[in-house]
C-alpha positions in Angstrom: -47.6 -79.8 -20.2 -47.6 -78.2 -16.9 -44.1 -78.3 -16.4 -44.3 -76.0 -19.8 -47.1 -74.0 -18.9 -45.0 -73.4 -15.1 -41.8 -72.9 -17.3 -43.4 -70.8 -19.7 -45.3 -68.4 -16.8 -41.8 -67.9 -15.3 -40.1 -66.8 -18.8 -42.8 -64.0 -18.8 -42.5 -63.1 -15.6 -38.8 -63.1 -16.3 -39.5 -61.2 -19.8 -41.3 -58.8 -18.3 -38.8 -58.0 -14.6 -36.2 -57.8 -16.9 -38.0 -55.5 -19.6 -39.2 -52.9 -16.7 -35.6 -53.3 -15.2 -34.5 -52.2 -18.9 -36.9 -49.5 -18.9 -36.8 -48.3 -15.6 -32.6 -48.1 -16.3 -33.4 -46.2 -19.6 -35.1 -43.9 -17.7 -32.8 -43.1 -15.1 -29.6 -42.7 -17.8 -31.9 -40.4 -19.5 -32.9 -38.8 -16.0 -28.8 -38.3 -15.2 -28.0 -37.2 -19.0 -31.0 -34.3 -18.5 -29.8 -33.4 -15.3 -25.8 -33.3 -16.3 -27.1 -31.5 -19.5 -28.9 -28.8 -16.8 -25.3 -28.7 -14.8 -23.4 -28.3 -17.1 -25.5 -25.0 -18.5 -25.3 -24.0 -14.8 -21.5 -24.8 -14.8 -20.6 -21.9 -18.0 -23.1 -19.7 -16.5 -21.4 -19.3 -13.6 -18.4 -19.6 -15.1 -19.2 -16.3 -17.1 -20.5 -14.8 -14.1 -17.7 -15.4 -12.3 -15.2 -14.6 -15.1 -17.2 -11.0 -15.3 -16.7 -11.1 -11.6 -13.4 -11.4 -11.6 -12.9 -8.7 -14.5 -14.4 -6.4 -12.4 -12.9 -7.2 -9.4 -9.4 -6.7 -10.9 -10.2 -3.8 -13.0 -11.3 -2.0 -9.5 -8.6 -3.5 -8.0 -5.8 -2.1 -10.8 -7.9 1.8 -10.7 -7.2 1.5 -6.7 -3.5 0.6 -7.6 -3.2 3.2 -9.4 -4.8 6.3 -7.1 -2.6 4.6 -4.6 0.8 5.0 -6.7 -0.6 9.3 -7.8 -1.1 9.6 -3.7 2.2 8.0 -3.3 3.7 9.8 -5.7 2.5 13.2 -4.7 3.1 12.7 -0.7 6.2 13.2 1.4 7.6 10.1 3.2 8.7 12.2 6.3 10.9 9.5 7.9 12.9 9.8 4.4 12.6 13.8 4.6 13.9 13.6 8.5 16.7 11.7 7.4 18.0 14.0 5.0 17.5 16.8 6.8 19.4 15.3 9.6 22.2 14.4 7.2 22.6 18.1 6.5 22.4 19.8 9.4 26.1 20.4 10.6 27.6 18.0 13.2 30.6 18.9 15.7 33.6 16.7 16.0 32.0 14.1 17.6 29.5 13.6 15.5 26.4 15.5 17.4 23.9 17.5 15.7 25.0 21.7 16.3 21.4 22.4 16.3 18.0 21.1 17.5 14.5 20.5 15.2 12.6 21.4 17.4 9.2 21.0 15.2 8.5 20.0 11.5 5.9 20.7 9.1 5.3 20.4 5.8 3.0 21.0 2.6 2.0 19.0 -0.7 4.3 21.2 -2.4 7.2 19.7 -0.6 7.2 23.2 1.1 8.9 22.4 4.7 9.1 24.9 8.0 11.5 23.5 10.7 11.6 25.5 14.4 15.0 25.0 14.6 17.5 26.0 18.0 20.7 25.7 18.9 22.0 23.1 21.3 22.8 25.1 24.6 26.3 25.5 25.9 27.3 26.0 21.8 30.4 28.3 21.5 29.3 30.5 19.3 25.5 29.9 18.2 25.4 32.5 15.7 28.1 30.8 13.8 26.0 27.3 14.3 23.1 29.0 12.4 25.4 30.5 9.9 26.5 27.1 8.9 23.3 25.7 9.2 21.6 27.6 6.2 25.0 27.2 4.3 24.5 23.6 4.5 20.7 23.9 3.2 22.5 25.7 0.7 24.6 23.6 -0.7 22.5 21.1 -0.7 20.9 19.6 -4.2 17.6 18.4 -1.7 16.5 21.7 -0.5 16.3 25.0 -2.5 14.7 28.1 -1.6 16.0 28.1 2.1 14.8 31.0 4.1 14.9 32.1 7.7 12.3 34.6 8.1 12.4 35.4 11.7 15.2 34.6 14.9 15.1 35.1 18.8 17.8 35.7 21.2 16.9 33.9 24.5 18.8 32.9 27.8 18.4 29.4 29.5 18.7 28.7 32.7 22.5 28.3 33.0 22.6 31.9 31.6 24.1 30.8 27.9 22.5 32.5 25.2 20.7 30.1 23.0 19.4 30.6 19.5 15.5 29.9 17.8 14.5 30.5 14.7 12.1 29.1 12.1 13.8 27.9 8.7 11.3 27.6 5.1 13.0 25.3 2.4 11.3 23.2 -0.9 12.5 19.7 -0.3 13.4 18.0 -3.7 13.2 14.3 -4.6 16.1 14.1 -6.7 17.8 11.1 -6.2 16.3 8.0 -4.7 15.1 8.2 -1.3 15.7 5.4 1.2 12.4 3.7 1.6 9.8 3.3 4.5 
């Protein structure tokens, strides 16, 4: 009878380890279940948050695009406009520019004033500036070409040498070559 009564004791006290081991493992799986339940609301909340986030972030992003594109749009890209104008201003045979830029400026309305003189030692600069405003003539970038004042001057080797400012609209027509 003992060896039931000891046998017996021990299945209780195994009944009862293994029932608070059960319950104590219940707990926890409902514990972890709450608690993924509780990240998971967290997860979608921030997942909204971060989708609305991201909305706004790219619709700020898209209206900064597109001020960027107007302001490129409207703004001269001067090494372009230097290039152009350097293409038409007449070249002797070899290949050098007949006249000097000395100074450029220019508007938001494309409106463009050079300070323009002739190279020194030139043959005949009257000629040179004849040919330059033909060239600003004829060209499809500039219109509305205009030399409103010219000086006479000496340099030091006693040639005569040319200055005068030069107005023109620059026009975009055709592609430009880019920055």
């Amino acid at each position: 009878m003992k060896e039931k009564s000891f046998l017996f004791i021990l299945s209780l006290i195994a009944f009862v380890f293994v029932f608070s081991l059960s319950g104590y493992k219940y707990y926890q799986k409902n514990s972890l279940e709450k608690e993924f339940s509780r990240l998971q609301i967290e997860q979608e909340m921030l997942l909204t948050s971060l989708d609305q986030s991201d909305y706004k972030e790219t619709l700020s992003l898209f209206s900064a695009k597109k001020i960027l594109d107007e302001i490129d749009k409207k703004s001269m890209k001067w090494s372009s406009v230097i290039k152009e104008i350097n293409a038409t201003i007449p070249k002797d045979a070899n290949g050098n520019l007949r006249l000097d830029v000395v100074s450029y400026s220019g508007s938001g309305q494309n409106t463009l004033s050079l300070n323009v003189s002739t190279i020194p030692g030139a043959n005949n600069p009257y000629y040179d500036v004849a040919d330059f405003i033909k060239a600003f003539d004829s060209s499809i970038k500039f219109s509305e070409n205009f030399v409103p004042s010219i000086s006479s001057g000496i340099n030091t080797e006693g040639r005569e040498i040319l200055s005068f400012s030069f107005s023109t609209i620059f026009s975009n027509i055709s592609p430009l070559i880019t920055r």
